[in-house]
N, CA, C and O atoms as a printed pandas DataFrame, in Angstrom:
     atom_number atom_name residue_name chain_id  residue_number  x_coord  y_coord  z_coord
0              1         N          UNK        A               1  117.310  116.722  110.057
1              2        CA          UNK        A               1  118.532  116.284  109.410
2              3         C          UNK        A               1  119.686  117.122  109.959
3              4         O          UNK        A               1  119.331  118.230  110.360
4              5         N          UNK        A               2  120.784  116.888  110.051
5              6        CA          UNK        A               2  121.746  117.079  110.780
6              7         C          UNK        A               2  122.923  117.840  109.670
7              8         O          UNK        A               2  123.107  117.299  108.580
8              9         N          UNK        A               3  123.627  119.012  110.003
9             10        CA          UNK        A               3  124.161  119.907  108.635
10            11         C          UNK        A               3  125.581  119.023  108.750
11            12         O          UNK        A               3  126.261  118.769  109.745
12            13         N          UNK        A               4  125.752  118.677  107.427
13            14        CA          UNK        A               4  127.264  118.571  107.597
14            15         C          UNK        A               4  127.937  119.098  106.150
15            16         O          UNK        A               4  127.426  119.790  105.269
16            17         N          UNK        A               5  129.176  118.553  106.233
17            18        CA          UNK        A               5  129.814  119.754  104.902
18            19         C          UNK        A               5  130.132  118.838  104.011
19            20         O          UNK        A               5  130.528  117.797  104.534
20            21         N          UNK        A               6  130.099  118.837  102.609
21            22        CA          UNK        A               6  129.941  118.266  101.477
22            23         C          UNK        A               6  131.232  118.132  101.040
23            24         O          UNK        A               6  131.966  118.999  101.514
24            25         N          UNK        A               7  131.713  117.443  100.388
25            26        CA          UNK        A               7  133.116  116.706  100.632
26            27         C          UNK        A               7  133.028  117.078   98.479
27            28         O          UNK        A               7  132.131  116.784   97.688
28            29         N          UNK        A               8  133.644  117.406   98.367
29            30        CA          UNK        A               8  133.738  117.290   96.628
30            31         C          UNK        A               8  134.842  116.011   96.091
31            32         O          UNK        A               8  136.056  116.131   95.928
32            33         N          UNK        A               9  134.211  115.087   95.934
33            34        CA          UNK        A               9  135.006  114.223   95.506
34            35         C          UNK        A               9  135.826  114.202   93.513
35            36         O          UNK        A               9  135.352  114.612   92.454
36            37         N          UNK        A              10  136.590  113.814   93.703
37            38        CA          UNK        A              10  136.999  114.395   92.489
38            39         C          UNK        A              10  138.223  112.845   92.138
39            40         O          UNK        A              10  139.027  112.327   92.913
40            41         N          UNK        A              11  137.881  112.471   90.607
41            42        CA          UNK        A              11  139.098  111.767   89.638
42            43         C          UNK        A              11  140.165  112.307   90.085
43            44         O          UNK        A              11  140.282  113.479   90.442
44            45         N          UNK        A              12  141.325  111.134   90.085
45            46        CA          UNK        A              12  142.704  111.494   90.084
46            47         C          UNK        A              12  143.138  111.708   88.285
47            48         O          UNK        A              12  144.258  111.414   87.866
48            49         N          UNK        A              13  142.501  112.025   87.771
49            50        CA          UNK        A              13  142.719  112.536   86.296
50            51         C          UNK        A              13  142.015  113.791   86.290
51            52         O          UNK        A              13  142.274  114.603   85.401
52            53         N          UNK        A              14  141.348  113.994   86.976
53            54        CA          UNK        A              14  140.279  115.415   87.099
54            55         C          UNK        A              14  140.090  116.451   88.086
55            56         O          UNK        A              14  138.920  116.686   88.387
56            57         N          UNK        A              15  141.243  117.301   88.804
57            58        CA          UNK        A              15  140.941  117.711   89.667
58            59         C          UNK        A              15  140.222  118.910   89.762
59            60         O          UNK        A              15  140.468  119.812   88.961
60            61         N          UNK        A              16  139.473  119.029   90.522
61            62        CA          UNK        A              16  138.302  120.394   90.578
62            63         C          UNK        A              16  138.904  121.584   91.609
63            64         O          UNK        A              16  139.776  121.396   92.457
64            65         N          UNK        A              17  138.216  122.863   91.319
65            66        CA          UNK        A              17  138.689  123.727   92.257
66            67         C          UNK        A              17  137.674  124.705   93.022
67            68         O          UNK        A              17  137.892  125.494   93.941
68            69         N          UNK        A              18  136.243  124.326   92.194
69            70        CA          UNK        A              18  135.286  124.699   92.584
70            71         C          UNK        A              18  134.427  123.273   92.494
71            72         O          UNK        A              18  134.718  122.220   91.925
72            73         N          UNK        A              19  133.267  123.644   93.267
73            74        CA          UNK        A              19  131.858  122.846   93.037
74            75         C          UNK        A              19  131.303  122.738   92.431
75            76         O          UNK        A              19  130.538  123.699   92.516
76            77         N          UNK        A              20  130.809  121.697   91.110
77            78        CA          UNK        A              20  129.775  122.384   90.422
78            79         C          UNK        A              20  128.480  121.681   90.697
79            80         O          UNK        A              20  128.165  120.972   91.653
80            81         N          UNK        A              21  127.773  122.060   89.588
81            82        CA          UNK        A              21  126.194  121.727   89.824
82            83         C          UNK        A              21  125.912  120.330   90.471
83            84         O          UNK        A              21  125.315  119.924   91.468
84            85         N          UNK        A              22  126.829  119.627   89.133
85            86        CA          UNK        A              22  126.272  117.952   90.061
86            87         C          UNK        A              22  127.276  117.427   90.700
87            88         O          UNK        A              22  127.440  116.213   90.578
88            89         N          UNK        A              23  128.112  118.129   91.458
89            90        CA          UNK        A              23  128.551  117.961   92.868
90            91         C          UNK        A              23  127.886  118.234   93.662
91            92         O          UNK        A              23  128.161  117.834   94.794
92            93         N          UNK        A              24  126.999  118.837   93.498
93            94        CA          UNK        A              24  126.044  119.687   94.761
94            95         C          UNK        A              24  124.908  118.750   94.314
95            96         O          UNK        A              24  124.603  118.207   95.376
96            97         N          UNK        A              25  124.051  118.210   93.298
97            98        CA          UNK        A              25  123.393  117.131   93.284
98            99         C          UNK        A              25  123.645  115.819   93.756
99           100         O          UNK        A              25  122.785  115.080   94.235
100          101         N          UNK        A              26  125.474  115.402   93.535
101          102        CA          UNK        A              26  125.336  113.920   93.871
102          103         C          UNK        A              26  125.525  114.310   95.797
103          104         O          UNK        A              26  125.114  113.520   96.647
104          105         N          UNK        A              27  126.249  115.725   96.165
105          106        CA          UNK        A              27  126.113  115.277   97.999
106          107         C          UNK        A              27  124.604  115.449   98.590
107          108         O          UNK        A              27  124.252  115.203   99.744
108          109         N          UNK        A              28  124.024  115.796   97.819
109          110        CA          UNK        A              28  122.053  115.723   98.535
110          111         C          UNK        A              28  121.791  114.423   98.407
111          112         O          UNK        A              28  121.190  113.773   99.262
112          113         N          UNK        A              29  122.324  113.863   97.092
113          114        CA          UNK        A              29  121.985  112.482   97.109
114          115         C          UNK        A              29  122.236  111.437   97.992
115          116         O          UNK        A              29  121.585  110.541   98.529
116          117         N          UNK        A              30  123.756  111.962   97.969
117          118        CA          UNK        A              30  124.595  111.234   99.244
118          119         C          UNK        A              30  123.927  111.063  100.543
119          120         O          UNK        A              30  123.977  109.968  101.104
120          121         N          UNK        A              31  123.257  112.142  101.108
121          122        CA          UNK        A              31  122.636  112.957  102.166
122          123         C          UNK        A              31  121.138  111.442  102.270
123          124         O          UNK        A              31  120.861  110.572  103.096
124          125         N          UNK        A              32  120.700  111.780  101.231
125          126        CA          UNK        A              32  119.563  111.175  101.033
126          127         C          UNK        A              32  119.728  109.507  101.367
127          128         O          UNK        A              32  119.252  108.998  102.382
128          129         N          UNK        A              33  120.474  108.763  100.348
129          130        CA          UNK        A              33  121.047  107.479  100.881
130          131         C          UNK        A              33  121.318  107.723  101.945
131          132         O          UNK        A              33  120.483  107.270  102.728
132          133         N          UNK        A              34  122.246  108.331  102.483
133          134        CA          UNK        A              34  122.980  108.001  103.515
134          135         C          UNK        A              34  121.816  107.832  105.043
135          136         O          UNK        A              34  122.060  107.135  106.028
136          137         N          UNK        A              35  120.646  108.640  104.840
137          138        CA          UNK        A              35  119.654  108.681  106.108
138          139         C          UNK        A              35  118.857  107.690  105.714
139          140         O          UNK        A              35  118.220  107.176  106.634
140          141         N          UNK        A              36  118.619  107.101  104.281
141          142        CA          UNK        A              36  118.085  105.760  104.135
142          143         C          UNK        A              36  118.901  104.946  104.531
143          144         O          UNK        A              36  118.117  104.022  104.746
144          145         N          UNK        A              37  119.966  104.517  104.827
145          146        CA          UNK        A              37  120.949  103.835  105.345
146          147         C          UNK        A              37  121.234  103.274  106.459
147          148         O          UNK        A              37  121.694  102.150  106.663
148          149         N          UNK        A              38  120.886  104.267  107.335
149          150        CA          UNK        A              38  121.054  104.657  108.582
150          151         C          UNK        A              38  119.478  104.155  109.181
151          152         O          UNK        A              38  119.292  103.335  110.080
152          153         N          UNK        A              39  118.628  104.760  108.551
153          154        CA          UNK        A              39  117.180  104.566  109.014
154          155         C          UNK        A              39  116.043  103.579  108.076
155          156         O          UNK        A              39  114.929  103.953  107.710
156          157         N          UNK        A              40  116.835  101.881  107.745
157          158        CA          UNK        A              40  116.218  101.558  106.450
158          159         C          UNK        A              40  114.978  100.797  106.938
159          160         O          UNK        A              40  114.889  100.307  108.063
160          161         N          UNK        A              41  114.028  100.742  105.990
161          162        CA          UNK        A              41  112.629  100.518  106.227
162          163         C          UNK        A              41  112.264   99.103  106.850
163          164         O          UNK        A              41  113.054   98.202  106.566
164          165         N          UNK        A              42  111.539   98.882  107.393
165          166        CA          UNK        A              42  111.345   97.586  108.105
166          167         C          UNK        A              42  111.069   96.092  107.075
167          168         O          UNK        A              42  110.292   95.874  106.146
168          169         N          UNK        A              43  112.304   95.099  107.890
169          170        CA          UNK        A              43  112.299   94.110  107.257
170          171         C          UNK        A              43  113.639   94.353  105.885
171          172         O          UNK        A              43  113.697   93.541  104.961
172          173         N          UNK        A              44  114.095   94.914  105.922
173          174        CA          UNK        A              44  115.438   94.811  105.126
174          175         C          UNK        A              44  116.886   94.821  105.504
175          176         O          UNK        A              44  117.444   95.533  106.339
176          177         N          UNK        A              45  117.453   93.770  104.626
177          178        CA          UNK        A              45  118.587   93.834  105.068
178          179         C          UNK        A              45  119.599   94.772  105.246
179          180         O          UNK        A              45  120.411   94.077  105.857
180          181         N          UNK        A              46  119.954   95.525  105.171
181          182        CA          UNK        A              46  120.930   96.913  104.874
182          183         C          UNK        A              46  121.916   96.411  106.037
183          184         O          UNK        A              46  123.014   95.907  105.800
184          185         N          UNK        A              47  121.406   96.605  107.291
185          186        CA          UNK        A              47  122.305   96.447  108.424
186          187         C          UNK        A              47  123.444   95.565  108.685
187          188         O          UNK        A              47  124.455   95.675  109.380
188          189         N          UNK        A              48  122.973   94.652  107.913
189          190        CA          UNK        A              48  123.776   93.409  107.613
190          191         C          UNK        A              48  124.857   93.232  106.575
191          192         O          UNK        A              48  125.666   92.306  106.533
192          193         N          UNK        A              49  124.757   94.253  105.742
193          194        CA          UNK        A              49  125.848   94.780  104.649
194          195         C          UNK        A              49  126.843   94.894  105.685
195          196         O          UNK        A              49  126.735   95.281  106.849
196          197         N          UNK        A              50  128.177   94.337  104.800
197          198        CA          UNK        A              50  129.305   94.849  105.684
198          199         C          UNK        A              50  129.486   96.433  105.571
199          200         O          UNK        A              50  128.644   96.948  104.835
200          201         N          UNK        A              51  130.241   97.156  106.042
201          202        CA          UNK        A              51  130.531   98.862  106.736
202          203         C          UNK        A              51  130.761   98.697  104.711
203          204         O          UNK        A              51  129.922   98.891  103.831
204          205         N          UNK        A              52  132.320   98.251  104.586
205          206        CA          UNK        A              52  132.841   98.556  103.301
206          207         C          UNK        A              52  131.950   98.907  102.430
207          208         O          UNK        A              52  131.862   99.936  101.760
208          209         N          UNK        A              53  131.135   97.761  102.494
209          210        CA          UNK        A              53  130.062   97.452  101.280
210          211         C          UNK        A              53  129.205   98.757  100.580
211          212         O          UNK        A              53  129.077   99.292   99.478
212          213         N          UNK        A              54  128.550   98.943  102.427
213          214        CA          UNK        A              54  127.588  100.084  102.290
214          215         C          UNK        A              54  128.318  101.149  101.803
215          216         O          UNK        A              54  127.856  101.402  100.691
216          217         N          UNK        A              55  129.344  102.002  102.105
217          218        CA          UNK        A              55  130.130  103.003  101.901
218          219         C          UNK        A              55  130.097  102.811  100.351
219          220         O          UNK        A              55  129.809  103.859   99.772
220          221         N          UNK        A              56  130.324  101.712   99.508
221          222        CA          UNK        A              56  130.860  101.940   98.604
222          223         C          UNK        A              56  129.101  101.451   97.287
223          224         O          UNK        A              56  129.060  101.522   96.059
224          225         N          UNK        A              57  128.245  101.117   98.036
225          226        CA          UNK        A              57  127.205  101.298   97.349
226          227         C          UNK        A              57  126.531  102.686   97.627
227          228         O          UNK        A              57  125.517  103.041   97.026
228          229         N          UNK        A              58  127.199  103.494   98.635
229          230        CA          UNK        A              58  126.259  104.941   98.851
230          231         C          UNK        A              58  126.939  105.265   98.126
231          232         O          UNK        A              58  126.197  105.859   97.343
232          233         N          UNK        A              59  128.187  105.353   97.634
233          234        CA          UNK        A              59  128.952  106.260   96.504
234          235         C          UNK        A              59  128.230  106.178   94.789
235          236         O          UNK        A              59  127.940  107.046   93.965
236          237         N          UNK        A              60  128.125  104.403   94.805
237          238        CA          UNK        A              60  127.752  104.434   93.182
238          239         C          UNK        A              60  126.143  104.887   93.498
239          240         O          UNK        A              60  125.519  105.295   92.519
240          241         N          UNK        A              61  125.555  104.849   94.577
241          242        CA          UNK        A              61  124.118  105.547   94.652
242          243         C          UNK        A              61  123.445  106.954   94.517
243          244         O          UNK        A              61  122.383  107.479   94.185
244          245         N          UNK        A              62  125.107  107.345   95.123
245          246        CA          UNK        A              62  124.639  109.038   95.017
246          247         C          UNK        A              62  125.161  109.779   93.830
247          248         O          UNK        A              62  124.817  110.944   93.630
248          249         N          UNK        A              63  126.191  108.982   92.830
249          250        CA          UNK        A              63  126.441  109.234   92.032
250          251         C          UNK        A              63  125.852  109.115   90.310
251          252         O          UNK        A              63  126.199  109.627   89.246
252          253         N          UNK        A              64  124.744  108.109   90.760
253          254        CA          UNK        A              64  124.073  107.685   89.581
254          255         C          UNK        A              64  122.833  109.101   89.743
255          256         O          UNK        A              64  122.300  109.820   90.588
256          257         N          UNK        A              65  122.906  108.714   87.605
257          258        CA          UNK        A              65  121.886  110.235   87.472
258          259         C          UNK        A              65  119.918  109.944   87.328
259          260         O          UNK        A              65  119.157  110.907   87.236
């Protein structure tokens, strides 16, 4: 897996100034979708999702608990 740096996404009603716990849970998650994404199992559609789509189902994916 390839290191990259974790982006803290944050509400425009909520801004953060540190990381917390499940910021650091939902970007592993992120991490996790995102190489299922990239590498999805044979015989599924994923690839075929438009770009938008995917982007915005890895968000509600890595964000769900």
């Amino acid at each position: 897996m390839r290191h990259s740096r974790a982006v803290i996404r944050s509400n425009p009603w909520y801004q953060k100034k540190e990381i917390t716990f499940s910021d650091a849970i939902t970007a592993v998650r992120r991490l996790f979708w995102q190489e299922v994404f990239q590498h999805p199992p044979l015989a599924t559609g994923v690839h075929k999702l438009p770009k938008l789509f995917r982007f915005t189902l890895l968000d509600y994916l890595s964000r769900a608990a």
